[in-house]
C-alpha positions in Angstrom: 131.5 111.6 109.4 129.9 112.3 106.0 128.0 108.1 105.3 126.8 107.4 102.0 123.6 105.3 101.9 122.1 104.0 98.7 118.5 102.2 98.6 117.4 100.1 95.4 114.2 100.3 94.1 112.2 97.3 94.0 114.0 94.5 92.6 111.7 92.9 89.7 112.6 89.0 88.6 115.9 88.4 86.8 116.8 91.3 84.5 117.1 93.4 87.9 119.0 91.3 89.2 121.5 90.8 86.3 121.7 94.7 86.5 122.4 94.8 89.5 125.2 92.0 89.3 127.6 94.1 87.1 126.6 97.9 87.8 126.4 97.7 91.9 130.1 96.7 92.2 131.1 99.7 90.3 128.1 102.5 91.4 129.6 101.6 94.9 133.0 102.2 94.3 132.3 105.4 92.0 129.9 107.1 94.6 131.8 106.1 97.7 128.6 104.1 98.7 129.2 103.0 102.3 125.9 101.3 103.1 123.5 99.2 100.2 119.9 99.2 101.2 117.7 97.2 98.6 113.8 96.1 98.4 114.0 92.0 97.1 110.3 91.6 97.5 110.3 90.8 93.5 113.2 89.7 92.9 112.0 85.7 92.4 109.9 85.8 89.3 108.5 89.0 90.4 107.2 87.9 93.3 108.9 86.6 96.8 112.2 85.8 97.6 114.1 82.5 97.5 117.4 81.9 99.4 119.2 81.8 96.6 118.6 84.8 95.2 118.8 86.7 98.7 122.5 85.2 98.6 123.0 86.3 95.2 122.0 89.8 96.0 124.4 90.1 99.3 127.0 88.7 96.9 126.1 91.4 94.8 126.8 94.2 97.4 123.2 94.6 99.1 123.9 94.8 102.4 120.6 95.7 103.7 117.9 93.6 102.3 113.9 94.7 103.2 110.6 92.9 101.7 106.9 94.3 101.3 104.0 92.6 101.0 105.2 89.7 99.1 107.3 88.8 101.4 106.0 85.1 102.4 105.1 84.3 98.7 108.0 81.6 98.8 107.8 80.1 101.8 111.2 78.7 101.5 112.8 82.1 102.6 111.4 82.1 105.9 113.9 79.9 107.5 116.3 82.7 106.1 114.3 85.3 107.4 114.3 83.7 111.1 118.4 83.3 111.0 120.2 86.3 109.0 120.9 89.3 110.6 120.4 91.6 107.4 116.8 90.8 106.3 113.7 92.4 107.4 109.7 91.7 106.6 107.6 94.8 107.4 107.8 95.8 110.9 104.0 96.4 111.4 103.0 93.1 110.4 101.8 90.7 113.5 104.5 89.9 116.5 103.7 86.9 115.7 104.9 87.2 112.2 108.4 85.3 111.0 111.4 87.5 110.5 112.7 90.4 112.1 111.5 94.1 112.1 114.6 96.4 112.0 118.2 95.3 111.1 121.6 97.2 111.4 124.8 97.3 109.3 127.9 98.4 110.4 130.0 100.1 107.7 133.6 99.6 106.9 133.9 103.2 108.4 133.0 102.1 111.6 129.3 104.1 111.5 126.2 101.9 111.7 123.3 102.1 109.7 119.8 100.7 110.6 117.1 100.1 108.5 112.8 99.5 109.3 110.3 98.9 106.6 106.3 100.3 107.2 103.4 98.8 105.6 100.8 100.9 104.8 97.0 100.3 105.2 95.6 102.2 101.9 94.3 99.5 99.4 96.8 97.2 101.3 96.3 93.9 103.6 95.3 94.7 106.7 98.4 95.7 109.5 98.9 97.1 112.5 99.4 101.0 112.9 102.7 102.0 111.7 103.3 105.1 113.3 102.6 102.9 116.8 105.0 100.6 115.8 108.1 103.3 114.6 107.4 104.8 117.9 108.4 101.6 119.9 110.9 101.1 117.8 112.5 104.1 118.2 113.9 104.1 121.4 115.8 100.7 121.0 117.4 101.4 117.3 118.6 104.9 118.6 120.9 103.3 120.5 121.8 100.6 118.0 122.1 102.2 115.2 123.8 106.0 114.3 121.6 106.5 111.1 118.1 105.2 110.9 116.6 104.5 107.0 112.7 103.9 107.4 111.2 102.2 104.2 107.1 103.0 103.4 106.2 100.3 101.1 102.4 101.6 100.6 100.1 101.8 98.2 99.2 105.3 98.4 101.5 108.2 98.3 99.6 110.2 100.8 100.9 107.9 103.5 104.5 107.8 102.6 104.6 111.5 102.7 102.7 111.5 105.9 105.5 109.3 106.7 108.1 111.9 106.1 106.5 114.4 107.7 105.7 112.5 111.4 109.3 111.3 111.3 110.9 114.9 110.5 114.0 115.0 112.8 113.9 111.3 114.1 115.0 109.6 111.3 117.8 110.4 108.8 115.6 109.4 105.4 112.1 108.2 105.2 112.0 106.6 101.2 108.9 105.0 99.4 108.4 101.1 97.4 105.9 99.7 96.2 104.0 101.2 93.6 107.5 100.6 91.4 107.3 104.4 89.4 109.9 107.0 90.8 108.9 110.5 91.5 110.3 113.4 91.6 109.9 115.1 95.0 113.2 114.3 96.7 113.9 116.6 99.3 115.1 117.2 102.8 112.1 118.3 105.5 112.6 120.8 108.2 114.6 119.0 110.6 116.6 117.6 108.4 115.5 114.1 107.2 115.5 113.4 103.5 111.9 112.1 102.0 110.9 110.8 98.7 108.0 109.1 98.1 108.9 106.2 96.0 112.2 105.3 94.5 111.3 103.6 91.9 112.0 99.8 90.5 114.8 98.1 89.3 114.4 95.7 86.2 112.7 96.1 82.6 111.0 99.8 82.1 109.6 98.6 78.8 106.5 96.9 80.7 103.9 97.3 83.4 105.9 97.6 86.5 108.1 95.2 84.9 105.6 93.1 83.9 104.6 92.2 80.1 102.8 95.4 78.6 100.6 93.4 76.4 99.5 90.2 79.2 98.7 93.3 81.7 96.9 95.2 78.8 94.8 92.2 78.2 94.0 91.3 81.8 92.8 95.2 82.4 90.5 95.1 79.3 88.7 92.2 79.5 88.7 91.1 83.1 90.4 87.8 82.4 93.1 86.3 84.2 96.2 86.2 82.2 99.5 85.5 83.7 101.8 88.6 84.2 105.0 87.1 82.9 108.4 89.4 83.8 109.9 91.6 81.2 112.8 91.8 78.9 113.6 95.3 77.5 114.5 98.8 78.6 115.8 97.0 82.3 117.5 100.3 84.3 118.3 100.7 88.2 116.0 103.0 90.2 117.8 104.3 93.7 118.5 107.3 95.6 121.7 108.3 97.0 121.6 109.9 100.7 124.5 111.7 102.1 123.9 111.5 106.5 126.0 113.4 108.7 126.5 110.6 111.5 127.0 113.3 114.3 123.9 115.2 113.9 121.8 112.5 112.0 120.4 115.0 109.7 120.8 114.1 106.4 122.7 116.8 103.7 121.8 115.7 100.2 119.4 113.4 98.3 119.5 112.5 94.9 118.2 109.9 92.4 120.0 107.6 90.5 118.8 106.0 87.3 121.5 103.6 85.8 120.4 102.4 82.3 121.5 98.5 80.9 124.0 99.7 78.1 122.8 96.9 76.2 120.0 94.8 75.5 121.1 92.0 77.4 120.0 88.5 77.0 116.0 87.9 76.7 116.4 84.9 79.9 114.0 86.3 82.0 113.6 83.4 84.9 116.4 81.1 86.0 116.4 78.1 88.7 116.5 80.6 91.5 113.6 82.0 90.7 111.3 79.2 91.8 107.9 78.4 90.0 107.0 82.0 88.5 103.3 83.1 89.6 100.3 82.7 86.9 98.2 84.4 88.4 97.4 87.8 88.0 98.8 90.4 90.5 101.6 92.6 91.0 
């Protein structure tokens, strides 16, 4: 069986949301998406997740939800995180840590697909190896799961492709968050897993990671704190599309996706669900 698996670039604040809202419905249908994979780390004012939004976005379509670094920034998703099935902090965080560290979704086809996220340890907060923790993974999601997605949210892109390359022929895709720019090197490896090494973000382009150009300009020059509001303009979705035969779990085709906001949309760039947007510097 042929499974179509789509993963969403980071989801920044509002306008990536409202993009998502309308276009997801209708990319799944059109692409005969079977599975929705989608990083809500920045979905709540561009930082954390609320419960509110993380229903919005399974409302949406998402059915696969994963979180980075931010992913205790709003406290208030952890009792979420501890009860649904579909959300996932980084796997190599502490045992102790809330949440879950893989999660599975069973398609309307009948194939399941199961999903890890990987933080890296370049320029990151410190976490436990990642390549220990895929390999004890491994065993148990092979027999859960008939196509395994592993997310890299990492800093630097030499260890997302390392990544790909240590998980040629035991995974189906190995993609890349985080740093919120897509690049170009889509491709399948060897043994047939595809690998990209980051997919990109979903909200405004006009910006700094969808951040306001001129606050981030201003921070960078003159060392000041200055609060990194979201952006308005330019909002687009960043994704790939992964075809995964569900016999052989290779993968047979990658390919990215940006779908551009038709219009300007509104200039609302928080809402209630968003909770108290950060001031403080950061991304």
């Amino acid at each position: 069986m042929k499974v179509n698996v789509m993963c969403i670039g980071d989801v920044v604040g509002r306008p990536g949301r409202r993009i998502l809202s309308y276009k997801l419905p209708r990319l799944v249908e059109e692409l005969e998406v079977d599975c929705v994979i989608a990083n809500a780390e920045n979905a709540a004012g561009g930082s954390g997740l609320t419960p509110q939004i993380y229903d919005k976005l399974c409302k949406y379509g998402v059915h696969l939800v994963t979180l980075g670094d931010h992913c205790y920034r709003k406290r208030d998703i952890i009792p979420t995180l501890e009860t649904q099935k579909n959300i996932i902090r980084p796997a190599n965080l502490s045992a102790y840590s809330a949440g879950k560290d893989a999660a599975i979704y069973q398609t309307s086809r009948g194939a399941t697909v199961g999903v890890v996220t990987l933080i890296g340890r370049i320029y990151m907060k410190p976490a436990d190896c990642p390549y220990a923790k895929i390999d004890a993974l491994l065993p148990r999601l092979r027999n859960e799961a008939d196509i395994l997605f592993v997310e890299v949210h990492a800093e630097a892109t030499s260890e997302k492709v390392a990544m790909g390359y240590y998980l040629d022929g035991k995974v189906s895709c190995v993609f890349g968050t985080h740093t919120h720019v897509m690049t170009a090197d889509e491709r399948i490896t060897a043994k047939g897993t595809a690998c990209i090494t980051d997919i990109g973000m979903t909200g405004a382009h006009d910006s700094v990671l969808g951040r306001n150009a001129e606050s981030v300009v201003k921070a960078f020059r003159t060392q000041m704190p200055f609060p990194f509001d979201i952006a308005a303009n330019d909002v687009r979705i960043n994704a790939i599309l992964v075809t995964v035969d569900s016999h052989t779990k290779k993968a047979e085709h990658i390919r990215r996706l940006v779908i551009c906001e038709e219009s300007d949309g509104d200039t609302l760039v928080y809402d209630s669900d968003d909770g108290r947007p950060d001031i403080c510097n950061g991304f």
